[in-house]
C-alpha positions as CSV (number, residue, x, y, z in Angstrom):
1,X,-150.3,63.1,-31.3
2,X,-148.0,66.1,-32.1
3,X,-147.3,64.0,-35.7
4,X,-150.6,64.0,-36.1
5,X,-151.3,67.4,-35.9
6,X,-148.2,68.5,-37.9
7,X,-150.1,65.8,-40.7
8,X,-153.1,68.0,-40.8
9,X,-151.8,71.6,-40.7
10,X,-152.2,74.0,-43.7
11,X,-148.6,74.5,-43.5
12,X,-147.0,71.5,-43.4
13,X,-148.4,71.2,-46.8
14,X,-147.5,74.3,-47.9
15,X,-144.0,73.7,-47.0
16,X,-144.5,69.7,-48.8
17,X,-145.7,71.6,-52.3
18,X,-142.6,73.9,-51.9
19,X,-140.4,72.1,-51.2
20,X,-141.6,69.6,-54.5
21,X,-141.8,72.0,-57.1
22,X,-138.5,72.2,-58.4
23,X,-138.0,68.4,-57.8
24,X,-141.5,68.3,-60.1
25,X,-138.8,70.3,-62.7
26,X,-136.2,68.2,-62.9
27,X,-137.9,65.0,-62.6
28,X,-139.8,66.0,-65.9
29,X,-136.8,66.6,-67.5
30,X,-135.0,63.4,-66.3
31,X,-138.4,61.6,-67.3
32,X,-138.5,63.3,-70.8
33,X,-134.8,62.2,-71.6
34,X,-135.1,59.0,-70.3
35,X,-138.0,58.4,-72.2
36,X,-136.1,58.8,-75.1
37,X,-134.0,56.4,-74.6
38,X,-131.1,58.6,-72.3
39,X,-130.2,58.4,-69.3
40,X,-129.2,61.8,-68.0
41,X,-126.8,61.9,-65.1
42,X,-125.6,65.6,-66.0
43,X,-129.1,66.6,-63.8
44,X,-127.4,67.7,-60.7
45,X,-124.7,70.1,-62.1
46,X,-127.3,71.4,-64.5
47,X,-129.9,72.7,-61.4
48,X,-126.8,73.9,-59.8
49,X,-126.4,76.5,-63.3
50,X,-129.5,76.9,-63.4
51,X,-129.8,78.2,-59.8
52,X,-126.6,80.6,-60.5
53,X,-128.0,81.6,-63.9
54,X,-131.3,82.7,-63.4
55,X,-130.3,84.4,-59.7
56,X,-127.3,86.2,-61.8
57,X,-129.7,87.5,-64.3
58,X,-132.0,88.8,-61.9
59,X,-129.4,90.3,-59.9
60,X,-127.8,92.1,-62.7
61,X,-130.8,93.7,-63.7
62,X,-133.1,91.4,-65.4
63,X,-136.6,90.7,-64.5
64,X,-138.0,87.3,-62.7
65,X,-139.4,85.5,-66.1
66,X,-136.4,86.3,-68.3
67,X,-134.4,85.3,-65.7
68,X,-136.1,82.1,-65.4
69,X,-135.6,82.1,-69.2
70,X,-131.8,82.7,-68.9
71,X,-132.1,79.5,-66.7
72,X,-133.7,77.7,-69.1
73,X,-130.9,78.3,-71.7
74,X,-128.1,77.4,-70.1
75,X,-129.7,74.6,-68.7
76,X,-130.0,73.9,-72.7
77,X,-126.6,74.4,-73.3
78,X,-125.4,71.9,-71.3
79,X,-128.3,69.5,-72.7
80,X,-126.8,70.0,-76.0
81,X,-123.3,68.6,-75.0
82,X,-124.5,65.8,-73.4
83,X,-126.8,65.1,-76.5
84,X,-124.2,65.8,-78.9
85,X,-122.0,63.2,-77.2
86,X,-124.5,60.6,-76.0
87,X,-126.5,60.7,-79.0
88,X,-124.6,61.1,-82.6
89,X,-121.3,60.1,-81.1
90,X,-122.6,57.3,-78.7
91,X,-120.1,57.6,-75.4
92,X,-120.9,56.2,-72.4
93,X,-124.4,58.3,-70.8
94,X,-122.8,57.4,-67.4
95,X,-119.7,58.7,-68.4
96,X,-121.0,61.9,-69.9
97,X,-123.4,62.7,-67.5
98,X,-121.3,62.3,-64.3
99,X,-118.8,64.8,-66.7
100,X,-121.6,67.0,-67.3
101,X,-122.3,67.5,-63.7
102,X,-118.7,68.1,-62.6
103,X,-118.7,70.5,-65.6
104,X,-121.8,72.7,-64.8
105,X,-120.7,73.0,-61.7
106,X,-117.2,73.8,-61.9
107,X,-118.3,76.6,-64.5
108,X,-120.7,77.7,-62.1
109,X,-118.2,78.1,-59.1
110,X,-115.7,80.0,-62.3
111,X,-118.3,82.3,-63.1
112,X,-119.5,83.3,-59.2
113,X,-116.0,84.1,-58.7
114,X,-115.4,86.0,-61.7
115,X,-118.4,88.1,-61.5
116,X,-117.9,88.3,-58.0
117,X,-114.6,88.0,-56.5
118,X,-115.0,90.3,-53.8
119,X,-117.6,88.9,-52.0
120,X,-118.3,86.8,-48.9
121,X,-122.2,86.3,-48.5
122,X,-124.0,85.7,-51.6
123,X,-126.5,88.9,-52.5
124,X,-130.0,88.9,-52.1
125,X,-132.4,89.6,-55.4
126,X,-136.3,90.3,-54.6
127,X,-137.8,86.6,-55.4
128,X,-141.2,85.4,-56.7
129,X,-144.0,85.8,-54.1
130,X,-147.0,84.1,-53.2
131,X,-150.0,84.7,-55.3
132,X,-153.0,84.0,-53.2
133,X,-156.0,82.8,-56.2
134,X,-159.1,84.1,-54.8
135,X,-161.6,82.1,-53.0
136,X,-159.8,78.7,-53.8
137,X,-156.8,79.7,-51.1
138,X,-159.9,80.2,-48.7
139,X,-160.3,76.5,-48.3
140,X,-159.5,75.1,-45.2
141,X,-155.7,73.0,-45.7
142,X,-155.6,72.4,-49.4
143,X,-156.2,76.3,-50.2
144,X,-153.2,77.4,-48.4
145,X,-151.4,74.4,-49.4
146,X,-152.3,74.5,-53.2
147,X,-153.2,77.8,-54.2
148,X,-151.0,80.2,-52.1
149,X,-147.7,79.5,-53.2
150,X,-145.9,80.9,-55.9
151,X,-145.8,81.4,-59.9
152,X,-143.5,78.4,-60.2
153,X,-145.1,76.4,-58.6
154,X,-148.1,77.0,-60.2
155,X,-146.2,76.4,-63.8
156,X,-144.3,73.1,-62.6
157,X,-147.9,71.4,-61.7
158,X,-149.3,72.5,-64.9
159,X,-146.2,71.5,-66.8
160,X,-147.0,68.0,-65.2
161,X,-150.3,67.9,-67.1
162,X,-148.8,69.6,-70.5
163,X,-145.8,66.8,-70.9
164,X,-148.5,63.6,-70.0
165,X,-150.6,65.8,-73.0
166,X,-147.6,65.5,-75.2
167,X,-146.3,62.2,-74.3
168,X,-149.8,60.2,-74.7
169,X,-151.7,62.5,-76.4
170,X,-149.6,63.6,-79.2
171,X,-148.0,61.8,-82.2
172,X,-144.6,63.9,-80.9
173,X,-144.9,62.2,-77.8
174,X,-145.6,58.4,-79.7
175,X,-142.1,59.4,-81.4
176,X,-140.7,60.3,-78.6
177,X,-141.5,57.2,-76.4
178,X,-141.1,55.0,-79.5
179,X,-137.5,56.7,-79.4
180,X,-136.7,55.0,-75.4
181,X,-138.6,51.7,-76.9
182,X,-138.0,50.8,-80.5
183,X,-135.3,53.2,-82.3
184,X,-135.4,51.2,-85.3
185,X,-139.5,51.2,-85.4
186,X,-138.8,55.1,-85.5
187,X,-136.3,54.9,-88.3
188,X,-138.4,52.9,-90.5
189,X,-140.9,55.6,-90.6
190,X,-138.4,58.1,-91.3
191,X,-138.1,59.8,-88.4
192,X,-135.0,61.0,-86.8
193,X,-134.0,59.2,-84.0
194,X,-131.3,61.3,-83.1
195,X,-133.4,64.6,-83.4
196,X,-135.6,62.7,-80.9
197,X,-133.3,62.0,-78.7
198,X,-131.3,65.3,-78.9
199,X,-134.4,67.4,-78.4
200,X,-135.3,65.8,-75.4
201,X,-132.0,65.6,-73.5
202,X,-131.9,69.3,-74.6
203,X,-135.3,70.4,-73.1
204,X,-135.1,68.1,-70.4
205,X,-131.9,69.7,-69.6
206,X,-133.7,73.0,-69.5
207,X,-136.4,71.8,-67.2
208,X,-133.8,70.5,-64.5
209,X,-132.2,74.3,-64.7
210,X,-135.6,75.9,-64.1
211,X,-135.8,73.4,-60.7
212,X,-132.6,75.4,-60.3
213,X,-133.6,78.5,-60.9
214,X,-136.7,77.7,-58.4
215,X,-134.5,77.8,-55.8
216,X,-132.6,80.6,-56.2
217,X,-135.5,82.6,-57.5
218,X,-139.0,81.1,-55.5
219,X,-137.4,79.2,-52.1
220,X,-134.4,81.6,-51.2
221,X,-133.6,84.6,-52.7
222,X,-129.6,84.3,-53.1
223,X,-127.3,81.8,-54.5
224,X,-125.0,79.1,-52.5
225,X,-123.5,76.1,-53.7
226,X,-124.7,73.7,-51.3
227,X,-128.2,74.4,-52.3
228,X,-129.0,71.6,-55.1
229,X,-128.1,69.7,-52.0
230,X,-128.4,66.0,-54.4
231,X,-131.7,66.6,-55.7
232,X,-130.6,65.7,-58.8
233,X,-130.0,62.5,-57.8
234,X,-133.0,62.1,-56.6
235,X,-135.1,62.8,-59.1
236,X,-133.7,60.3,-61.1
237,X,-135.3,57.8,-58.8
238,X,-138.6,59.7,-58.7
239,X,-138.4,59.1,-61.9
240,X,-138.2,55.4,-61.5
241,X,-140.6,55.8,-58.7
242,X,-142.8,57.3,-60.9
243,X,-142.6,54.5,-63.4
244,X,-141.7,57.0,-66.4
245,X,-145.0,58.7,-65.9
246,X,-145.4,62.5,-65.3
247,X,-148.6,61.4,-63.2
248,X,-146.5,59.0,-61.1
249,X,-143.5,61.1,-60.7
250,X,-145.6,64.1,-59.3
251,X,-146.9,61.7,-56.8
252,X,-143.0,60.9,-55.9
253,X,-142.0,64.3,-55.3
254,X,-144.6,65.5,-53.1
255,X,-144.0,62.1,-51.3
256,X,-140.3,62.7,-50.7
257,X,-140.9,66.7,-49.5
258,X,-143.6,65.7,-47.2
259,X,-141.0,63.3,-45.6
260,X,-138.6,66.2,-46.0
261,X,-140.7,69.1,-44.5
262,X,-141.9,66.4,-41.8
263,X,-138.8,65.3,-40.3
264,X,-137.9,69.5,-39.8
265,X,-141.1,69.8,-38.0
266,X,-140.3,66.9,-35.5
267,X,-136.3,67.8,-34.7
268,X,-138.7,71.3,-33.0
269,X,-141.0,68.7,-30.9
270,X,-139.8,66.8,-27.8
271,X,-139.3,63.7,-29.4
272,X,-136.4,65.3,-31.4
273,X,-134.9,66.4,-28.1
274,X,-134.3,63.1,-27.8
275,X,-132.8,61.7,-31.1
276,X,-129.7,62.9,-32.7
277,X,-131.4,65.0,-35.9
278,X,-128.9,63.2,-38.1
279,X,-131.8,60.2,-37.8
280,X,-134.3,62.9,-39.0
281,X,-131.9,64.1,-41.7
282,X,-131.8,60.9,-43.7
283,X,-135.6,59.7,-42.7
284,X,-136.8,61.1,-46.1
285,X,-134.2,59.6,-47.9
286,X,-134.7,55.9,-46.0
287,X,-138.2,55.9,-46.8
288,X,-138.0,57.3,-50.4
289,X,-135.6,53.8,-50.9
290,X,-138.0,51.7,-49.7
291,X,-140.8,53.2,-51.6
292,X,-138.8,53.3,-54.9
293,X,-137.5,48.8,-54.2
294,X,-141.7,49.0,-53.7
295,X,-142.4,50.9,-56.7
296,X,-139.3,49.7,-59.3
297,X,-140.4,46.0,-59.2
298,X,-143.4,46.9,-60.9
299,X,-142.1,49.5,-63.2
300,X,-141.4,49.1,-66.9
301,X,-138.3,50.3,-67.5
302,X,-138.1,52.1,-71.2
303,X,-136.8,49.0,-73.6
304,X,-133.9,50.9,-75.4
305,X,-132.9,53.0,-72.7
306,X,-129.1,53.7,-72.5
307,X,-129.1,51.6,-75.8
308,X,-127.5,53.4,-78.5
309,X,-128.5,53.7,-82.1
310,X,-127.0,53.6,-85.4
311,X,-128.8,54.3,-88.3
312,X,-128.7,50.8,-90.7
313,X,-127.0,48.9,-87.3
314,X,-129.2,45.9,-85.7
């Protein structure tokens, strides 16, 4: 009964949309790059500098937005080394993105401890807060769940409707999945395929930072290294999960934080009295397997993805 009643309070789902928002992020990006045709393993090194970034920029004097900005870039940055390498020069996407990762984040710990050698507990900034829209956060348990939260969040749900615009609405977006599918469809009509897929690892990558950044800057208001905490991982498989759809993949991450912000609720009830919390601890990440063996067997997995291209090859 206690379940049940944690199921249908206002802020259980609060805590659900919260905690999905910058999974929503970086599972667009992911989705976007693997869209194209790339698979982009660099996801969790790029939140973690993304995180740093945008909370460093803030910090040192910068507002929220052009922090989040600042985010954005160098989540960019590293985008453009893994496209430069994945893409043009072909390397291994495993290979590269498991690099990228270890890269972002050793640069990350580098430039925490050079702009900050001194100290022990991370410093606070003033974060994003809750903007309550009028009369729709009235509504008993979706208004406090859905419209009381914060800026970002607000942006990563509408971002969810602005890439499904792009990708199936657009003739960029029929490029740009023509780019995962058919390269050399794309080629014959004179398009760049490696402009495709560049661009799109490269603003992918700066979507994953801005999940980054959300935490630093909308969940917590300082920076630790521990708190990407391998949600880039999985939002590569929301993005399977999702079936390469933005749709999909939303649906995925607010899935996974409910199971998140549910097993907290129960380690504070009697039943987790009784059961060491490690079983509550990996619960969400149990039942998001099962859901994704469910999900992938009926998933369409992008034709040429992790396939690389050569202009004139067959």
């Amino acid at each position: 009964m206690e379940i049940l009643d944690i199921l249908l309070s206002a802020s259980f789902w609060a805590a659900a949309i919260r905690i999905a928002s910058p999974l929503i992020f970086a599972t667009l990006g992911e989705l976007i790059c693997e869209r194209a045709g790339v698979l982009n393993l660099g996801i969790e090194g790029i939140m973690v500098a993304g995180a740093f970034a945008g909370w460093m920029a803030v910090y040192s004097g910068l507002g929220l937005w052009p922090g989040v900005a600042v985010a954005m870039v160098v989540g960019m940055g590293f985008g453009a080394v893994h496209s430069l390498l994945t893409v043009p020069f072909g390397l291994s996407q495993h290979v590269v993105g498991l690099g990228v990762t270890l890269l972002a984040t050793s640069s990350t710990y580098y430039a925490y401890r050079l702009a900050l050698p001194e100290v022990t507990s991370p410093p606070k900034i003033t974060a994003f807060q809750p903007w309550e829209i009028p009369l729709l956060s009235d509504i008993p348990l979706i208004g406090p769940a859905l419209f009381s939260q914060t800026p970002l969040t607000y942006l990563a749900f509408i971002l969810v409707g602005v890439v499904s615009l792009v990708l199936y609405r657009t003739p960029l977006g029929l490029a740009l999945r023509a780019a995962g599918e058919n390269p050399a469809a794309v080629a014959a009509q004179g398009l760049s395929v490696t402009g495709l897929r560049m661009g799109a690892v490269i603003v992918g990558s700066g979507l994953m930072a801005v999940g980054g950044a959300f935490l630093t800057m909308s969940a917590f208001d300082s920076f630790f290294f521990e708190m990407v905490n391998g949600r880039g991982w999985i939002c590569i498989a929301l993005v399977v999960f999702g079936a390469w759809k933005p749709g999909k993949a939303l649906l995925g991450a607010v899935l996974f934080a409910a199971f998140d912000a549910l097993q907290i609720r129960v380690q504070q009830t009697p039943l987790g009295a009784d059961i060491p919390y490690q079983i509550f601890l990996m619960t969400p990440y149990v039942l998001s397997i099962l859901a994704l063996i469910v999900m992938s067997r009926r998933a369409e997995v992008p034709a040429a993805l992790m396939v690389a291209f050569n202009k004139g090859e067959r």
